[in-house]
PASEBA-1860 file (N, C-alpha, C; in nm, 3 decimals):
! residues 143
1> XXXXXXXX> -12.415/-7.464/6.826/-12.495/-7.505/6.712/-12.414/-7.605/6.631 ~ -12.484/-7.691/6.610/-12.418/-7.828/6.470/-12.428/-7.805/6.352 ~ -12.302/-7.742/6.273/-12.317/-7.711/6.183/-12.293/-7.847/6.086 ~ -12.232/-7.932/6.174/-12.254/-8.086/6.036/-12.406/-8.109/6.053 ~ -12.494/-8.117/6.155/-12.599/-8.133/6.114/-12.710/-8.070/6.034 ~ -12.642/-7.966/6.005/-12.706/-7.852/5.880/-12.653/-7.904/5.776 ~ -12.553/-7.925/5.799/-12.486/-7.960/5.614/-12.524/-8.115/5.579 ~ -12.555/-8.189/5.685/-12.560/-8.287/5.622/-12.802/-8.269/5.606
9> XXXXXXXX> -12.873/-8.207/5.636/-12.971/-8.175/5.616/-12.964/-8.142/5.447 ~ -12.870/-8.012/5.440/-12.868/-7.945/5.314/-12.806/-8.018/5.194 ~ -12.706/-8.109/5.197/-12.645/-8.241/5.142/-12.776/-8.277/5.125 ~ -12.856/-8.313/5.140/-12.961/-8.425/5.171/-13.067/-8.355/5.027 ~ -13.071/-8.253/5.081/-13.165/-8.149/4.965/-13.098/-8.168/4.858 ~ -12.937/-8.120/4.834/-12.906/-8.134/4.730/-12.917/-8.229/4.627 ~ -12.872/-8.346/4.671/-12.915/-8.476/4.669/-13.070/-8.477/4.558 ~ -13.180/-8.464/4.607/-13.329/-8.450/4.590/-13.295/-8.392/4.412
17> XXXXXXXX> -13.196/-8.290/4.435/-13.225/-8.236/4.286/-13.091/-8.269/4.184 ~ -13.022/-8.351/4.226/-12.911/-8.358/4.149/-12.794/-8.260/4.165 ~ -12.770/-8.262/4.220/-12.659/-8.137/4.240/-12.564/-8.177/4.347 ~ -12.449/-8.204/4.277/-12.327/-8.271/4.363/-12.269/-8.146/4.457 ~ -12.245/-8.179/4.562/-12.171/-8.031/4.639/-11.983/-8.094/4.584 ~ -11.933/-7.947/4.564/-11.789/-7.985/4.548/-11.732/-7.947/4.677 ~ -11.598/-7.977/4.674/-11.472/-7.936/4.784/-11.500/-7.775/4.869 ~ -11.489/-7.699/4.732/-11.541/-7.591/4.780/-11.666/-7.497/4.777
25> XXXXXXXX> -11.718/-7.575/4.803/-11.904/-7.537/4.827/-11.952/-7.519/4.992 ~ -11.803/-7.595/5.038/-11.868/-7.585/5.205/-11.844/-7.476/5.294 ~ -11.684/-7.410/5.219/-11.665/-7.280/5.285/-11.769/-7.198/5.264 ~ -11.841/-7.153/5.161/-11.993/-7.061/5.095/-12.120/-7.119/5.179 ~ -12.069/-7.250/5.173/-12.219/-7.329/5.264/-12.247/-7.237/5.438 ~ -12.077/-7.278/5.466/-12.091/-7.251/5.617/-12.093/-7.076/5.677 ~ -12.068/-6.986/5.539/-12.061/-6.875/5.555/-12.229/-6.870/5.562 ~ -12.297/-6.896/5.469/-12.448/-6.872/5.457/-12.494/-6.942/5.574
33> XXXXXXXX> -12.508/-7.040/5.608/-12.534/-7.073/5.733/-12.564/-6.968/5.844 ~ -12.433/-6.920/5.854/-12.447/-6.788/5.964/-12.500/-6.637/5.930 ~ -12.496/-6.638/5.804/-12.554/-6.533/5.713/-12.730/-6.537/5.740 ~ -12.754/-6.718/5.737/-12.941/-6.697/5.747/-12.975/-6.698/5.903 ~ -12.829/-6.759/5.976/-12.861/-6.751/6.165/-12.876/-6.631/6.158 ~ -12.813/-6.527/6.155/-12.804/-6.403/6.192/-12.932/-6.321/6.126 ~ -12.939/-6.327/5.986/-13.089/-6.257/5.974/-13.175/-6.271/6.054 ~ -13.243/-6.434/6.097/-13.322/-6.497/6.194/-13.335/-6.434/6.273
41> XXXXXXXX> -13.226/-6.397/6.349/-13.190/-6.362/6.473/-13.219/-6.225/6.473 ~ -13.157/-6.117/6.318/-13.224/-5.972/6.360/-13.327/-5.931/6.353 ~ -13.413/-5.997/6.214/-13.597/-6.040/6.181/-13.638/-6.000/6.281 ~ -13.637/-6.142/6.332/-13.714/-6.226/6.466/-13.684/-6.204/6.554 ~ -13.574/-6.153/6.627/-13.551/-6.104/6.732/-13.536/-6.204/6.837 ~ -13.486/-6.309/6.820/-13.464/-6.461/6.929/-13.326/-6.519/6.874 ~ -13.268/-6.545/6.954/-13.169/-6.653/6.928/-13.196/-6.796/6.888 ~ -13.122/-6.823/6.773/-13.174/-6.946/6.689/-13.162/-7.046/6.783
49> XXXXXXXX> -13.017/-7.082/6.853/-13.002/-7.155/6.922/-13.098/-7.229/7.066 ~ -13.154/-7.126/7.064/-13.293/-7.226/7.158/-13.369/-7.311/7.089 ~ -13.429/-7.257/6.979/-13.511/-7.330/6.908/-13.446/-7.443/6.797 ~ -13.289/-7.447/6.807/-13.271/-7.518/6.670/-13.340/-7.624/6.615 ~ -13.355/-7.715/6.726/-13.388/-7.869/6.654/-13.552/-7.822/6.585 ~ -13.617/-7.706/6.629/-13.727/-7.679/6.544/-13.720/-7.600/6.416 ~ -13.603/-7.554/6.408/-13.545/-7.465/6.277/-13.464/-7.526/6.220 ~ -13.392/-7.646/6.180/-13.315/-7.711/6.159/-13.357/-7.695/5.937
57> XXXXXXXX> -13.478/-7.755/5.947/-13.505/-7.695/5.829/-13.520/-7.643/5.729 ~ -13.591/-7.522/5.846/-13.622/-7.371/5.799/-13.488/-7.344/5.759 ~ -13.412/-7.349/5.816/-13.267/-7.298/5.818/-13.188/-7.351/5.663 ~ -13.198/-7.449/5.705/-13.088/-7.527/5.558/-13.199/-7.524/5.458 ~ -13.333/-7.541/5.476/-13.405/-7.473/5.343/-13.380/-7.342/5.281 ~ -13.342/-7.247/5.352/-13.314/-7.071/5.337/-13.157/-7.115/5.245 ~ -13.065/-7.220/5.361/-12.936/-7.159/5.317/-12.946/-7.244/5.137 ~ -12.993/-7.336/5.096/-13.007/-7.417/4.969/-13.006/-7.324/4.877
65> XXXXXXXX> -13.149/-7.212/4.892/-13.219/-7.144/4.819/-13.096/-7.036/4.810 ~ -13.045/-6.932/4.859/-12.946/-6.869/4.871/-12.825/-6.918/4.820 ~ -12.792/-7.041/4.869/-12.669/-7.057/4.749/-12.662/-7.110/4.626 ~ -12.848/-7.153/4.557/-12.839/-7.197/4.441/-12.851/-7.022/4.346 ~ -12.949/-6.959/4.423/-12.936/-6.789/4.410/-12.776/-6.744/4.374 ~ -12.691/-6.732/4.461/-12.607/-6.642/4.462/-12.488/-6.752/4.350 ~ -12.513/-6.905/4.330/-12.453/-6.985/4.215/-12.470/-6.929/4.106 ~ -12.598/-6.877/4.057/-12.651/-6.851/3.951/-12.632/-6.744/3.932
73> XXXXXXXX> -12.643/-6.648/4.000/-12.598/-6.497/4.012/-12.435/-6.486/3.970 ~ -12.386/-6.568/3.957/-12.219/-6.519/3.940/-12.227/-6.639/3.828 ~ -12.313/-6.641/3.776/-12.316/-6.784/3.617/-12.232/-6.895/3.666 ~ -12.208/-6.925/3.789/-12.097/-7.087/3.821/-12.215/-7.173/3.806 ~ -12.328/-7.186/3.810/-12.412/-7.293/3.798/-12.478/-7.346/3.710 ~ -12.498/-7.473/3.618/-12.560/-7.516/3.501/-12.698/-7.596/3.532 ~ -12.794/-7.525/3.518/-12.920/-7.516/3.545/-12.990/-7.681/3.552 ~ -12.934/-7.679/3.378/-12.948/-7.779/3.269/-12.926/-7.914/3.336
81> XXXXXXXX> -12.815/-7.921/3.450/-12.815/-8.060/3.516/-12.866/-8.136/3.618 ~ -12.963/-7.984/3.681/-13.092/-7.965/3.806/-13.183/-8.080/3.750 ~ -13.219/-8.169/3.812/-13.369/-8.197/3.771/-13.499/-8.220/3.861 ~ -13.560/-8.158/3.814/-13.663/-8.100/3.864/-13.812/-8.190/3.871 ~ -13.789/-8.230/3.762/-13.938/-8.370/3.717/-13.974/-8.448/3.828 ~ -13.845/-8.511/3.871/-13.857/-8.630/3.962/-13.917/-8.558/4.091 ~ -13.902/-8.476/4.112/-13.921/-8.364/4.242/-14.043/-8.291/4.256 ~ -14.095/-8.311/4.143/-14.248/-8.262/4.142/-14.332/-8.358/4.147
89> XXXXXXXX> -14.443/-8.317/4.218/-14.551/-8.448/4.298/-14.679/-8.380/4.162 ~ -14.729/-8.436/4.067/-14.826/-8.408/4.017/-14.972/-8.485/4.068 ~ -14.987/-8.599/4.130/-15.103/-8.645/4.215/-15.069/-8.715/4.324 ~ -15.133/-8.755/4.403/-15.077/-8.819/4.521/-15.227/-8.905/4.548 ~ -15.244/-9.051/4.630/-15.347/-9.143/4.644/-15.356/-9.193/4.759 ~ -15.431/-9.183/4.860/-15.420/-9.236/4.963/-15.527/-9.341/4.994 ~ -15.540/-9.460/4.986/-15.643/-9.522/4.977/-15.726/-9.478/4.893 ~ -15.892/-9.446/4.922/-15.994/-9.403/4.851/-15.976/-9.259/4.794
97> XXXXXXXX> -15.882/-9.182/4.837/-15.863/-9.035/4.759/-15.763/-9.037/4.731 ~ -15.748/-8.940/4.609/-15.701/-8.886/4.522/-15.716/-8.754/4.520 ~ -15.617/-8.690/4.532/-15.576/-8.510/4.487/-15.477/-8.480/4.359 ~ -15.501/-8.392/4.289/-15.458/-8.374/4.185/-15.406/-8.247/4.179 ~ -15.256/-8.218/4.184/-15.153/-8.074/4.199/-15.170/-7.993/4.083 ~ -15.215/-7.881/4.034/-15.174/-7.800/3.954/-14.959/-7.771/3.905 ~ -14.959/-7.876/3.794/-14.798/-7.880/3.710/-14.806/-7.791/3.645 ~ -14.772/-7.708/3.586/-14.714/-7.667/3.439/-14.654/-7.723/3.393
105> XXXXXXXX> -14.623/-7.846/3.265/-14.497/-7.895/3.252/-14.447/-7.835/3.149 ~ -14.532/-7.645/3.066/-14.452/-7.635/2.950/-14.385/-7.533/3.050 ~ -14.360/-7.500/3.206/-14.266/-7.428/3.219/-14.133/-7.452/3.189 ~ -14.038/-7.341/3.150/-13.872/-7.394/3.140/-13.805/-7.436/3.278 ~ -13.713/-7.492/3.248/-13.642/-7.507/3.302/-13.554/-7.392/3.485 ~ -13.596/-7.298/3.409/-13.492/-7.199/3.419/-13.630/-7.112/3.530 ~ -13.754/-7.121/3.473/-13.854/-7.035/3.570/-13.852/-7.156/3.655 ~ -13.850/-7.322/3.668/-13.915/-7.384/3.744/-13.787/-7.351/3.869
113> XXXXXXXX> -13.644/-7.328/3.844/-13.567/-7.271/3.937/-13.584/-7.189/3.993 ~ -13.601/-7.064/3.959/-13.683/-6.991/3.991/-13.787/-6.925/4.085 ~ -13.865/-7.043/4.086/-14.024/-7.048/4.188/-13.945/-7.150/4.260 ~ -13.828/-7.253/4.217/-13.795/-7.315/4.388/-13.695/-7.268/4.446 ~ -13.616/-7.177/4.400/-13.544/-7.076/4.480/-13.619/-6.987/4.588 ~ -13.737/-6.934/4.490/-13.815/-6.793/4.601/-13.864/-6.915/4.716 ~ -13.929/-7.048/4.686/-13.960/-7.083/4.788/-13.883/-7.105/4.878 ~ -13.788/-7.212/4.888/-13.661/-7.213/4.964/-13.630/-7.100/5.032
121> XXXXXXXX> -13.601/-6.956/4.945/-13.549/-6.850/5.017/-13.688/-6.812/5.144 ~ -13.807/-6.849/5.113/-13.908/-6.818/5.207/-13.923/-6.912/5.314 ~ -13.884/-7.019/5.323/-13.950/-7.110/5.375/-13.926/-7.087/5.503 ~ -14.088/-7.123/5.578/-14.076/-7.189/5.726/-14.101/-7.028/5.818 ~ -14.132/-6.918/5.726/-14.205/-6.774/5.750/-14.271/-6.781/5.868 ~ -14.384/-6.877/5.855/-14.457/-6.886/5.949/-14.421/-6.950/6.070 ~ -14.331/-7.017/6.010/-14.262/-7.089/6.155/-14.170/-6.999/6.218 ~ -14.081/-6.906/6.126/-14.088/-6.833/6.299/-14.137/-6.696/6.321
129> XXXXXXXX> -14.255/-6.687/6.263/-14.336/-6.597/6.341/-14.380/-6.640/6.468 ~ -14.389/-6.774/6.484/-14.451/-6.853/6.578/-14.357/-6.755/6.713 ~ -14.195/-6.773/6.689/-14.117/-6.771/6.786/-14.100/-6.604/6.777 ~ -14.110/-6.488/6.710/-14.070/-6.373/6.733/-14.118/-6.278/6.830 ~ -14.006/-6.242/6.856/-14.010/-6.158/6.993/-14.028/-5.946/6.964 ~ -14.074/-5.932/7.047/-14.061/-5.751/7.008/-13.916/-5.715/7.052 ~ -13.875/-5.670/6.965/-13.721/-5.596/7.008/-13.760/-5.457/7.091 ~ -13.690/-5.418/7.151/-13.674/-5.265/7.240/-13.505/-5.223/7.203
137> XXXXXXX> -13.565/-5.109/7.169/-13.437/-5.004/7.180/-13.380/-4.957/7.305 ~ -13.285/-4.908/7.310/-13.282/-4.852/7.444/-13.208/-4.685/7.422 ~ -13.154/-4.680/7.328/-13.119/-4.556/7.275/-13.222/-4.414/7.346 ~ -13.138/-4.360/7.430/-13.215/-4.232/7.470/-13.154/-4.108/7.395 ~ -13.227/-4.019/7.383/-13.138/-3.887/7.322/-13.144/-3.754/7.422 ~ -13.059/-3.694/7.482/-13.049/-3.605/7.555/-13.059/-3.485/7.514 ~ -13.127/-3.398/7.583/-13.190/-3.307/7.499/-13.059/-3.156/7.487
END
């Protein structure tokens, strides 16, 4: 598995919201990494590694959400320098249509983190339901 090509995916996200990665953000990066392979893997019951280039994503979307989570959880992170505005799509136009997004813009700061953490931490659910397998036990008990 390419783990520069995860980090430089998740770099990429960071990026989107303002948030510089430091020196030591990559040891935590690359621990979570294997922290969201391995859930994947006990969930779902498949090895990531077949499917990566289709989880590539899913994956560094989970690990974002998790380490802006577990930043905030130990207070190392200042919310206040996230921004979030630029990152929200309030209409979009495509030729003759127009759709119009439900914003809140009197949410804070602090809930709009929040709802993009839980998403992040969810993302791409359905994608691998697509790939999950039934696990079997094999554990017998002798009587």
């Amino acid at each position: 598995m390419e783990v520069s090509m995860l980090l430089e995916i998740i770099n990429n996200k960071f990026q989107t919201i303002g948030y510089v990665l430091k020196e030591d953000d990559n040891k935590l990066l690359t621990q979570m990494i294997d922290e969201v392979i391995l859930d994947i893997e006990d969930n779902y019951n498949f090895k990531v590694e077949k499917y990566i280039n289709r989880l590539k994503y899913v994956i560094a979307n989970r690990v974002v959400g998790y380490f802006l989570y577990t930043k905030k959880s130990f207070d190392i992170l200042n919310i206040s320098n996230l921004d979030f505005n630029d990152s929200i799509i309030s209409s979009l136009s495509v030729g003759d249509t127009s759709t119009s997004f439900k914003v809140d813009k009197n949410k804070s700061k602090e809930e709009l983190f929040d709802e993009f953490v839980n998403y992040l931490q969810s993302f791409g659910t359905n994608s691998l339901l697509r790939y999950r397998r039934i696990g079997w036990s094999y554990e017998c008990k002798k009587p």
